[in-house]
N, C-alpha and C positions, 0 to 999 in steps of 0.2 A: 504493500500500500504506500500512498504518497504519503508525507505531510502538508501537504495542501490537497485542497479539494480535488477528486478523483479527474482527470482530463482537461485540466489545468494546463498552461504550459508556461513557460516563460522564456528569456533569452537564452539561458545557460541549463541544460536541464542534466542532472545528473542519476544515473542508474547505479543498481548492486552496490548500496548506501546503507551504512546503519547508523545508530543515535549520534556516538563518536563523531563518525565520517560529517554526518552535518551538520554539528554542532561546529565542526572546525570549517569546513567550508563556510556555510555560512559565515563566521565573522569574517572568515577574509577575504568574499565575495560578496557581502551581504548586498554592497550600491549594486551590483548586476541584477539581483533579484532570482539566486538561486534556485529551481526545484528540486526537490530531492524523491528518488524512488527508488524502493530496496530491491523491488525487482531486475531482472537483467533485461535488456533492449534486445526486441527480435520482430519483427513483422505484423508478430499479432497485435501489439501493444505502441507501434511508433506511433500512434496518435497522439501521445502523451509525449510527446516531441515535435509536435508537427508544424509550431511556429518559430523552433530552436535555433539560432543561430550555431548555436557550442554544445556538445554531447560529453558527457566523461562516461566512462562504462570501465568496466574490468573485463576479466577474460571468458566471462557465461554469455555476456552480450554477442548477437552475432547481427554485425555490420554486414549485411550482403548485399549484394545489389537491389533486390526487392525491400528489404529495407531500407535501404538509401532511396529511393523513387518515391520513399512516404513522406523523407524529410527535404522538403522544397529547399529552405531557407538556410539550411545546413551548408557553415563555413568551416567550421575546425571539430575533429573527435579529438577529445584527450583521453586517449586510453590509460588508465592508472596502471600500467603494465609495462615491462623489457617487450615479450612477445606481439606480435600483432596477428597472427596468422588466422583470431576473429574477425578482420576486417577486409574485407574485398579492398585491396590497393588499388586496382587498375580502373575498378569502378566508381572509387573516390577520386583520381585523378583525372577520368572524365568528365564529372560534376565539379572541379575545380575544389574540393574540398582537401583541406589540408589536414593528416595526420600527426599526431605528437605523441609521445610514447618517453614513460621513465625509462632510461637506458640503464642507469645507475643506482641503484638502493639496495640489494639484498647481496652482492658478492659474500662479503663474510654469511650471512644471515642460512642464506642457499647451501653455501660450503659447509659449513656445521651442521646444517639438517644433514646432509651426505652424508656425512662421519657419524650422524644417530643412527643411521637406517643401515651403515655399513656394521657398526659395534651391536645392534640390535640382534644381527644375522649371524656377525663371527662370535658372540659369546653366548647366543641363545637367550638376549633377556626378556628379551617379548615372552615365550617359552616359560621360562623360570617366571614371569610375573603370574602371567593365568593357570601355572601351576598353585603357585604360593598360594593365590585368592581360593583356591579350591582344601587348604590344608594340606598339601604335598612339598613335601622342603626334599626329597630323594633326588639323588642325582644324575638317576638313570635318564640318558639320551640329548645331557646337559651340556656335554664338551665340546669347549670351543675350541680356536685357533688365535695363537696371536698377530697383529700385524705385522710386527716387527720382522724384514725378512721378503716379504710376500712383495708382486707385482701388482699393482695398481694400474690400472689403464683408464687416463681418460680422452675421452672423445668432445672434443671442443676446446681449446684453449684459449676462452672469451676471458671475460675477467671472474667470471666463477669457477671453471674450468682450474685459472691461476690458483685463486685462493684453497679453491681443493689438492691441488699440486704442493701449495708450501705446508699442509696440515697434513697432507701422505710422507711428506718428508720429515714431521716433527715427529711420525711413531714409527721412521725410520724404515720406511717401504721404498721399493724401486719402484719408479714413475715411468711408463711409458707413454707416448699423446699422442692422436694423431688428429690432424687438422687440413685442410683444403688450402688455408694458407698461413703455413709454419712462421713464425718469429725466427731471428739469428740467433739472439744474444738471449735470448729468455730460456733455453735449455740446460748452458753453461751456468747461469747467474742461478736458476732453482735446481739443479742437478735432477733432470731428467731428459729423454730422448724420445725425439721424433720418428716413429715409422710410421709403414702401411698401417691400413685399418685389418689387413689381412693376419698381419704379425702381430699389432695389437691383440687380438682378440685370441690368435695361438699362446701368446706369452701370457695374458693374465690371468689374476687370479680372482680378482675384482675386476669388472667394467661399470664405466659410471660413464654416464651420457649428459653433456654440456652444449648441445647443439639447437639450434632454433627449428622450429616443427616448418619447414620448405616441401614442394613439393620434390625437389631432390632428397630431403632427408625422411620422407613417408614413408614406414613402416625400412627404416635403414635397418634394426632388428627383425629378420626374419627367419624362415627355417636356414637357407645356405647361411645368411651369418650365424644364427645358433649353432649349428654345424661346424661351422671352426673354431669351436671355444675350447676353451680348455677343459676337459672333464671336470664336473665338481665345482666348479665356478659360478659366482656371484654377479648379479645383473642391479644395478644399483638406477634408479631414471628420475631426476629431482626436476627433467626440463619439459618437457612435453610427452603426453600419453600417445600423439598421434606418430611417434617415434619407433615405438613397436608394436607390433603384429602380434597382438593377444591369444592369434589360435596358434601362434607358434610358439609366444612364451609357454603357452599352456605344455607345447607338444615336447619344449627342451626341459621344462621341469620333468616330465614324465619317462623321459628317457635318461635323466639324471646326466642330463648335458651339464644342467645347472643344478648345484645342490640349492638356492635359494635366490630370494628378488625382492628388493627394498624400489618399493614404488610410491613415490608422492604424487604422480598423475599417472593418470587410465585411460587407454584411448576410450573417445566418447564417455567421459568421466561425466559429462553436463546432462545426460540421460539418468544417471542415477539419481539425481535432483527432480526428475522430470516423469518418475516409475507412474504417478498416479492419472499422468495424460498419455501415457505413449498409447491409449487403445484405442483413440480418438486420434492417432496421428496416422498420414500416408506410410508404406513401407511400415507396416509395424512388427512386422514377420523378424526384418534385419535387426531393427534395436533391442527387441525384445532378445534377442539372441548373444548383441553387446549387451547388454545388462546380465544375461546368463552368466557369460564369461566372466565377467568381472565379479561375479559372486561367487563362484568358482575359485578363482584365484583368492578373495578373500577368508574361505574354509581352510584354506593350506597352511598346516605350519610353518614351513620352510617361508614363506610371503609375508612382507610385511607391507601393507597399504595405509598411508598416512593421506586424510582427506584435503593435497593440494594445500599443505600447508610450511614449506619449507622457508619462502618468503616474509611467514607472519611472527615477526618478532617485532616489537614495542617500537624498537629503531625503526626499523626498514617502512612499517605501515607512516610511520612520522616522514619518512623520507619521501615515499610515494606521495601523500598528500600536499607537501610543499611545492615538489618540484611540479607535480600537475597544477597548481596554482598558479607558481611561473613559468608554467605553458599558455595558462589563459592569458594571464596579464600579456608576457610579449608577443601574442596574437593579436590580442587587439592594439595593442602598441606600434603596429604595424614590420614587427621585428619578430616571426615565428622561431622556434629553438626545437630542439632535439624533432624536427619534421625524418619521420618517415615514408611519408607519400606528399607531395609538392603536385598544387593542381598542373594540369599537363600545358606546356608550353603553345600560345595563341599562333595558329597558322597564317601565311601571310594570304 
């Protein structure tokens, strides 16, 4: 529900909002005349947008082109997000609408949830905790491994990627990364090395995924890559669900490619939000099927699924909302910042 009246709009309208959130926007947008709406923005609902100049949404909104067709008046999205791959680009740049996107806030924040969901899996405490609650302190099926020693592979060398690299080096792991476009001096300076994604995925012992959800990186985990892992190995995904191929993670668990999977997003994670409409939706056959899966996956002990929470630490949510703030202000300042889609260039 809104805090104002239901189908309201105003210049600036903001989705996937709670008391916090507009409490803070508000004061430091209050002369624009903010809306606030906890729901996420999609098609059914852009009415409640429909005289917006400026949208913010997070990452359940889905900006796509029929949603864009509903909002006329629409100049700038600020997505309170690194990711955008909720937003049709190509169709915001034909509507001249400019994108803006937090690049910066959660590097440590992300990297640390990594290191919960990797120590969760090598010492068994998920395990050991919903043992305990039950009365069982026995140690049968409890033994972990240490890091110390152990290969590390990460995939992406953005700046969470980094920050995950200097914390695999503080418990004293070997690092290997592979990336589309390697650093010089960044291997030397954190002592780790760059290969294939091939040799990645044969050497380690851990894989951790630091890559933006593209259509080149769509289901980048699949049966052939599961297939070249290392036996017994750990599948760690703090960046996007649409990354890996869930009937495949299914099928490497099963074959004990992988002995376990620390997952903070799910492909189609925004369907399990969504379980009580999907009967009433087209293609209901497919989702109802992702939402099988992922409940599936969440039975497994060896699995650890944390609800898309890696980012949400005290700092990082403070960070987000500043810097989307001064993304409206130098919008309308006529000086946009951190633009990820720039409307498309006027033909002569």
């Amino acid at each position: 529900m809104s805090d104002r009246a239901s189908g309201t709009t105003g210049r600036v309208v903001f989705f996937e909002t709670d008391s916090r959130e507009q409490a803070y926007f508000g004061e430091a947008l209050g002369s624009l005349g903010p809306v606030f709406h906890s729901e996420p923005l999609d098609e059914g609902n852009a009415h409640l947008a429909a005289e917006a100049e400026i949208v913010s949404v997070f990452i359940h909104s889905r900006l796509d082109r029929p949603t864009l067709e509903r909002l006329p008046r629409l100049r700038l999205i600020a997505t309170r997000s690194t990711g955008y791959d909720h937003i049709d680009l190509a169709a915001c740049a034909e509507r001249g609408v400019v994108v803006a996107n937090v690049p910066y806030y959660g590097e440590t924040t992300v990297a640390e949830h990594t290191f919960g969901l990797i120590l969760a899996l090598s010492r068994n405490i998920h395990r050991a905790y919903v043992r305990t609650q039950r009365g069982d302190f026995s140690l049968a099926g409890l033994e972990g491994f240490d890091l110390k020693g152990k290969t590390l592979g990460v995939v992406g060398t953005g700046s969470i990627g980094l920050h995950v690299i200097r914390i695999a080096k503080g418990f004293g792991m070997e690092v290997v990364a592979y990336d589309v476009r390697p650093t010089r001096i960044l291997p030397e300076v954190l002592g780790f090395r760059y290969v294939p994604l091939d040799e990645l995925l044969q050497e380690s012992d851990i894989v951790s995924l630091h890559v933006p959800h593209l259509p080149a990186t769509h289901h980048l985990m699949n049966r052939e890559t599961f297939s070249r892992m290392k036996r017994g190995s750990l599948l760690i995904n703090t960046a996007r669900g649409g990354l890996v191929d869930t009937e495949a993670l299914i099928w490497a668990l099963d074959q004990g490619i992988l002995a376990g999977a620390g997952l903070d997003v799910l492909e189609g994670e925004e369907l399990i939000q969504e379980e009580s409409q999907l009967l009433t939706e087209p293609a209901v056959e497919d989702k109802l099927r992702a939402v099988l899966r992922q409940h599936l996956l969440a039975r497994r002990e060896n699995v650890v699924i944390t609800p898309h929470i890696a980012f949400y630490s005290t700092e990082a949510v403070h960070r987000i909302m500043d810097v989307t703030i001064e993304n409206v202000r130098a919008f309308l300042d006529g000086t946009p910042q951190n633009v990820v889609s720039a409307p498309a260039p006027a033909r002569a």
